[in-house]
Backbone bond lengths (Angstrom), bond angles and torsions (degrees), N, CA, C in turn:
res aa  C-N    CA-C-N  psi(-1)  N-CA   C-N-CA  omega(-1)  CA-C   N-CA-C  phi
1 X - - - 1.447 - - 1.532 109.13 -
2 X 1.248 130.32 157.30 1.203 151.37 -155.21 1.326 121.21 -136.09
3 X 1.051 129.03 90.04 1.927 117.41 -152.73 1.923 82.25 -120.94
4 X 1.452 117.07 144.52 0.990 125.07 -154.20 2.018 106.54 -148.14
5 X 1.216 107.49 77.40 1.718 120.09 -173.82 1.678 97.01 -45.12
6 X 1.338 128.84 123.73 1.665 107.46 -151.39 1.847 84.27 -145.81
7 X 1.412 88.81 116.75 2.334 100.84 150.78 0.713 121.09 -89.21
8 X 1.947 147.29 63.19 1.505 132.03 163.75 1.518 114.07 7.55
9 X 1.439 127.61 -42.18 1.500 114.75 -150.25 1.005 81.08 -134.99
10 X 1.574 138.60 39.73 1.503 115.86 121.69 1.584 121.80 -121.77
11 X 1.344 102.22 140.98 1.708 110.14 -174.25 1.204 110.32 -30.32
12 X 1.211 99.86 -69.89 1.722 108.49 -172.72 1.407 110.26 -42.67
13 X 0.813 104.29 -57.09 2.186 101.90 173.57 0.924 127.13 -46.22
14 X 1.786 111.58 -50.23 1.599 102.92 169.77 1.239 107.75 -86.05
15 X 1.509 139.65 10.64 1.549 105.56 154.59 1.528 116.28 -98.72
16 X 0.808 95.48 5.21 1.775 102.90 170.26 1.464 98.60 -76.35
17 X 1.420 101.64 -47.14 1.979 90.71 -159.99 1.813 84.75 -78.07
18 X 1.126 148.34 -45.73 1.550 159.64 -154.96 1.801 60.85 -60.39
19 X 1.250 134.45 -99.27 1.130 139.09 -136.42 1.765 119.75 -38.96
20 X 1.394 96.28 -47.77 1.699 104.93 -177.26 1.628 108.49 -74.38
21 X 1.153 119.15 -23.61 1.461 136.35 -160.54 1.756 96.15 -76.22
22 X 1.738 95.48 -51.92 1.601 88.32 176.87 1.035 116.52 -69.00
23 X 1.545 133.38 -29.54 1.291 127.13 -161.23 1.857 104.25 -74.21
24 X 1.354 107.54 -5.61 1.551 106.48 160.19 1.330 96.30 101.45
25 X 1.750 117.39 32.04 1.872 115.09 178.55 2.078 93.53 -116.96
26 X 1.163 106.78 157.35 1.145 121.25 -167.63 1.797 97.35 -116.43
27 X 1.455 121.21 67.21 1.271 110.60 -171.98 1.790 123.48 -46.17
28 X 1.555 116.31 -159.60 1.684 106.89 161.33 1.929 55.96 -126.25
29 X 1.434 87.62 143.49 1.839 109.29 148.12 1.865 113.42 -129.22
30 X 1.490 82.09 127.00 1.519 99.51 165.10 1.664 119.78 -105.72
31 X 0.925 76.08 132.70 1.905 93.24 -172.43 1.556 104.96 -80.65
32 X 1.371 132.13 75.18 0.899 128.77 -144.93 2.083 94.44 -80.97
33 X 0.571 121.07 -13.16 1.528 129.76 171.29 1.708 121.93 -62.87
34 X 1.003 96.20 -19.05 1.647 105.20 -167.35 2.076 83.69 -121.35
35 X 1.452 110.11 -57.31 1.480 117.12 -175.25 1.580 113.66 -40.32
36 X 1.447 100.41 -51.01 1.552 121.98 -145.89 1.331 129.19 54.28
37 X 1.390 127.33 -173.67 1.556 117.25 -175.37 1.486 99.96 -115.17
38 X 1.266 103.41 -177.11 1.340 133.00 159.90 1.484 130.97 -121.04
39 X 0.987 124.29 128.22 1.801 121.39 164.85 1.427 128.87 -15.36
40 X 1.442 104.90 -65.37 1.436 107.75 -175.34 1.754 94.88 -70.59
41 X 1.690 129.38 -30.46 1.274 103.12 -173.86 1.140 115.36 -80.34
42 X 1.014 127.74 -16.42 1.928 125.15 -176.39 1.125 102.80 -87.10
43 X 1.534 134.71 -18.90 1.332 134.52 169.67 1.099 112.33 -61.46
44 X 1.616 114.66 -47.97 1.169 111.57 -176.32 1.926 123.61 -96.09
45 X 1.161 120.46 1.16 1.347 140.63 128.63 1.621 124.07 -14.00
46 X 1.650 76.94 -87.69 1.491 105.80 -178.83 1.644 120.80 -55.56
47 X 1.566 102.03 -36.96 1.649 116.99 169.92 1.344 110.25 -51.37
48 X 1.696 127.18 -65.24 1.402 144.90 -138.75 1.139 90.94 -92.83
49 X 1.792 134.53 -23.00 1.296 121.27 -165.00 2.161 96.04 -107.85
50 X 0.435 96.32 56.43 2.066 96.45 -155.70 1.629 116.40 16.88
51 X 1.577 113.17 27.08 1.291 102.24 177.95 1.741 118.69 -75.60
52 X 1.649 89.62 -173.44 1.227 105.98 145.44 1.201 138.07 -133.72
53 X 1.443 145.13 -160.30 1.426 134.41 172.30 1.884 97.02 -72.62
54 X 1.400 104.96 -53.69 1.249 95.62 -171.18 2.194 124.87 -75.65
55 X 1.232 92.68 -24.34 1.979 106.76 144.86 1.562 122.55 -49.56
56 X 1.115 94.60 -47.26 1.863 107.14 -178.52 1.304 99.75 -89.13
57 X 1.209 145.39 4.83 1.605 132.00 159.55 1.165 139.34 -62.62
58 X 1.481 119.37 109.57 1.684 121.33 169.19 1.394 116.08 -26.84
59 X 0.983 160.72 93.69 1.963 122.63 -174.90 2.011 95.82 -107.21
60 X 1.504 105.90 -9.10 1.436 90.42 168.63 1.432 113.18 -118.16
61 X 1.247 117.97 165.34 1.514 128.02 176.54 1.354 98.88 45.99
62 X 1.286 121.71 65.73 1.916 136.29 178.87 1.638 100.97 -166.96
63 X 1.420 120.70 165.70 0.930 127.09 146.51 2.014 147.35 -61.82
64 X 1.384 88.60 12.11 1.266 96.85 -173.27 1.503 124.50 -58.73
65 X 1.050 103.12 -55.12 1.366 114.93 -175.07 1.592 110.42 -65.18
66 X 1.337 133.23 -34.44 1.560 132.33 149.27 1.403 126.66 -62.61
67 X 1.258 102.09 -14.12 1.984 114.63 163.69 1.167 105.98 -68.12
68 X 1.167 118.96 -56.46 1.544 139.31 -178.82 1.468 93.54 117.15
69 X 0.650 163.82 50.33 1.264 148.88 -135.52 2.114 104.92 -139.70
70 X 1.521 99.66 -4.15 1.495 122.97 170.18 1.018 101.49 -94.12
71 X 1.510 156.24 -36.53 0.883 140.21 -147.99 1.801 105.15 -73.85
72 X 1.513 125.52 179.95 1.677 124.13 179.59 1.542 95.26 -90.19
73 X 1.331 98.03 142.73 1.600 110.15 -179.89 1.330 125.84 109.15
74 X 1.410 92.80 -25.93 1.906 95.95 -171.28 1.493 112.34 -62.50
75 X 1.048 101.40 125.30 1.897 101.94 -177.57 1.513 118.20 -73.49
76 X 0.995 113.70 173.15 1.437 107.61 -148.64 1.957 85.74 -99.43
77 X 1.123 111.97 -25.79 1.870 115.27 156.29 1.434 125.59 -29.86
78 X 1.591 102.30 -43.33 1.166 105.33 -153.35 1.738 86.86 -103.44
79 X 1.396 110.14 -45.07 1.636 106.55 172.30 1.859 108.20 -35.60
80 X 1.206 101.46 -43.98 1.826 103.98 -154.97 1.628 91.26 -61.66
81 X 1.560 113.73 -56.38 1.395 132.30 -174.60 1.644 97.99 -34.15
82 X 1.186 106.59 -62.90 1.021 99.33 -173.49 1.661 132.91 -65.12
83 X 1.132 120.63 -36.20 1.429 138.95 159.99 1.522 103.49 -38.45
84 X 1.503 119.28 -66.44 1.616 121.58 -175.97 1.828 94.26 -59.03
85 X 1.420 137.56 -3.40 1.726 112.36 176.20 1.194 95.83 -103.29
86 X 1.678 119.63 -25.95 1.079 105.80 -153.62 1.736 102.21 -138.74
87 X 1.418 112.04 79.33 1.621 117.25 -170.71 1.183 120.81 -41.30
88 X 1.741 115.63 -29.21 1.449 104.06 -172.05 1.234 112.18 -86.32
89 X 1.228 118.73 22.35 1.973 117.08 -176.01 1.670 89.15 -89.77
90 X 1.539 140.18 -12.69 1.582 134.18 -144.49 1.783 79.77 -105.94
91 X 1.292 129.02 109.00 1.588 129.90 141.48 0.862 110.42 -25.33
92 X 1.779 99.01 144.88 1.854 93.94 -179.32 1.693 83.48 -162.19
93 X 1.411 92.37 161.45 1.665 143.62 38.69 1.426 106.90 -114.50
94 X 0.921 126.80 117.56 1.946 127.89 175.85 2.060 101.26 -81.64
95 X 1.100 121.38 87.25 1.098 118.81 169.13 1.534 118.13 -75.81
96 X 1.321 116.36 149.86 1.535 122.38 -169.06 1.887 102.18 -133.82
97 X 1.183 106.68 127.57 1.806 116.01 -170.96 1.578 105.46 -145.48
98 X 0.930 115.19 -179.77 1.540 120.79 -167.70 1.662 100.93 -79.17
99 X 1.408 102.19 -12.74 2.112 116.75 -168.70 1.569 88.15 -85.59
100 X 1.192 128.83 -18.74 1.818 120.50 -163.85 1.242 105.43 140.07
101 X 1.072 99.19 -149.52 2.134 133.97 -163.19 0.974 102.11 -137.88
102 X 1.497 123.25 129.09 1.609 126.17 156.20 0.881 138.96 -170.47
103 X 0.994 147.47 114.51 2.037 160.93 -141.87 1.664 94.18 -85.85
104 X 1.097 106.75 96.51 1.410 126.29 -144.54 2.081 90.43 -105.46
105 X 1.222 99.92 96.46 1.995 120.78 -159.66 1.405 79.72 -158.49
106 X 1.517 117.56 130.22 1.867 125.27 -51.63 1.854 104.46 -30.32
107 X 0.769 114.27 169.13 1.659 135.06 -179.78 1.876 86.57 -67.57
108 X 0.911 143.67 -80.35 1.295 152.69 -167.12 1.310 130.16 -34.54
109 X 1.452 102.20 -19.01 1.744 142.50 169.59 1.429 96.64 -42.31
110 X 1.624 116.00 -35.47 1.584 130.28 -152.70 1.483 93.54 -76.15
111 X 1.213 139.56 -16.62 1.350 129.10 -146.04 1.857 98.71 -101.69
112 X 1.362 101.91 -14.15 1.812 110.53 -174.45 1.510 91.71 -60.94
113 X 1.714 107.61 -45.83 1.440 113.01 -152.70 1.903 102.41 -66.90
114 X 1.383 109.32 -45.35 1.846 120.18 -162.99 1.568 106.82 -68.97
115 X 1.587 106.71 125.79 1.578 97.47 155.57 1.238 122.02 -85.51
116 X 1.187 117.10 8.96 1.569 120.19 165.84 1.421 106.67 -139.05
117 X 1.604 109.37 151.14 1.767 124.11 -167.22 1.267 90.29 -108.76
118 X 1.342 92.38 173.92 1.628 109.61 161.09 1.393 102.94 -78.96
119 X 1.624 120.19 160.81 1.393 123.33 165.05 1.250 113.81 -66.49
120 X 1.653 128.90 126.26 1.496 129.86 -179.47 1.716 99.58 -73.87
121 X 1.719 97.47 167.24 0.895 117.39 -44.84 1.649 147.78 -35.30
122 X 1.447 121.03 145.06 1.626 104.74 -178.81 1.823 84.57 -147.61
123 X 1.236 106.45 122.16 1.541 138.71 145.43 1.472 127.33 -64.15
124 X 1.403 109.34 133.34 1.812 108.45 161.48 1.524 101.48 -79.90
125 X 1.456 100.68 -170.70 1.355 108.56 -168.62 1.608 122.92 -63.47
126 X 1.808 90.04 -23.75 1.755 104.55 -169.66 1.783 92.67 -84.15
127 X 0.874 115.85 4.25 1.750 98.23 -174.00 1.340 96.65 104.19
128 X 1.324 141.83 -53.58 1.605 143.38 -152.71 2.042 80.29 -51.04
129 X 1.706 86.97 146.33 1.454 97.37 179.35 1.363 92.50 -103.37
130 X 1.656 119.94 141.99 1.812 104.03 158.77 1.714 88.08 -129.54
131 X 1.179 120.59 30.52 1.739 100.28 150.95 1.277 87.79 -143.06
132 X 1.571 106.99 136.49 1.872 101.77 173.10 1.497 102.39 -99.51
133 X 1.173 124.75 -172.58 1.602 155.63 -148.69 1.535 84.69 -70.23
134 X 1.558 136.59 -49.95 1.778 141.26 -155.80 1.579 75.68 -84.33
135 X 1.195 177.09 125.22 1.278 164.17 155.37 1.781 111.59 -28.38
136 X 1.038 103.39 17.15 1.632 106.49 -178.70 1.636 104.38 -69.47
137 X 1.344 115.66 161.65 1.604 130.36 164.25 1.222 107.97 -68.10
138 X 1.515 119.25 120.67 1.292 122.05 179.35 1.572 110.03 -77.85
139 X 1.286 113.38 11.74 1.801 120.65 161.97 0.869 127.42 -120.73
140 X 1.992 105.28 17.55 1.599 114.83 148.41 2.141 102.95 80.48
141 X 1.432 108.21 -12.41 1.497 111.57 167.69 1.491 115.76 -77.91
142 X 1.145 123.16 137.97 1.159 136.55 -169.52 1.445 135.47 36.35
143 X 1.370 122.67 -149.34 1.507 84.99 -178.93 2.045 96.47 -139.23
144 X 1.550 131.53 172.98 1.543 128.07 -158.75 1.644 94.09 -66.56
145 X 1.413 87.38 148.84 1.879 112.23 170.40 1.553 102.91 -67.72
């Protein structure tokens, strides 16, 4: 199974989910924006993926920086606190697969997780290709599903 922490209205999310979808997997996506989180789940998120609260931080297009929550010192307590009021401070998409956990920034990050790709060629949304025509990674990391 394939569980997929998902922003409609950010690129990167839907080509992550565009990405697994082609490779022929039927994720569960939670809209964690409308969902929100919980404690024990971002704990355990944040564990499986080697983050942290302050690793996993939005700091643009979020409220962070009016939280204060940039400033030096802020504990990573008060970061989490804040994440559970305010979901969109948590980076995303953190996809979860039988390969691990991972806050999947570039979008393409997603492909460590899939034992199967999309058929190359396969494009993100901007045109950038990250599987070419040989099904290889067009960033030369690892090798086709």
């Amino acid at each position: 199974m394939i569980v997929v922490h998902h922003n409609p209205a950010c690129a990167t999310s839907r080509n992550v989910l565009q990405t697994i979808e082609a490779a022929g997997y039927a994720p569960v996506v939670v809209e964690y924006l409308t969902e929100g989180w919980t404690r024990p789940q971002l704990l355990g998120l944040f564990a499986a993926a080697g983050l942290t609260p302050r690793t996993a931080l939005r700091e643009t297009k979020s409220p962070a920086a009016e939280l204060g929550l940039l400033e030096p010192g802020v504990s990573e307590a008060r970061i989490l606190d804040a994440m559970l009021e305010h979901p969109v401070l948590v980076n995303r998409p953190i996809v979860c697969t039988g390969k691990g956990v991972r806050l999947c920034r570039p979008s393409e990050a997603v492909l460590d997780l899939l034992d199967n790709w999309p058929q190359g060629p396969f494009t993100k949304e901007d045109g950038e290709i990250i599987i070419d025509a040989d099904g290889q990674r067009a960033d030369g990391a690892g090798q086709s599903g």
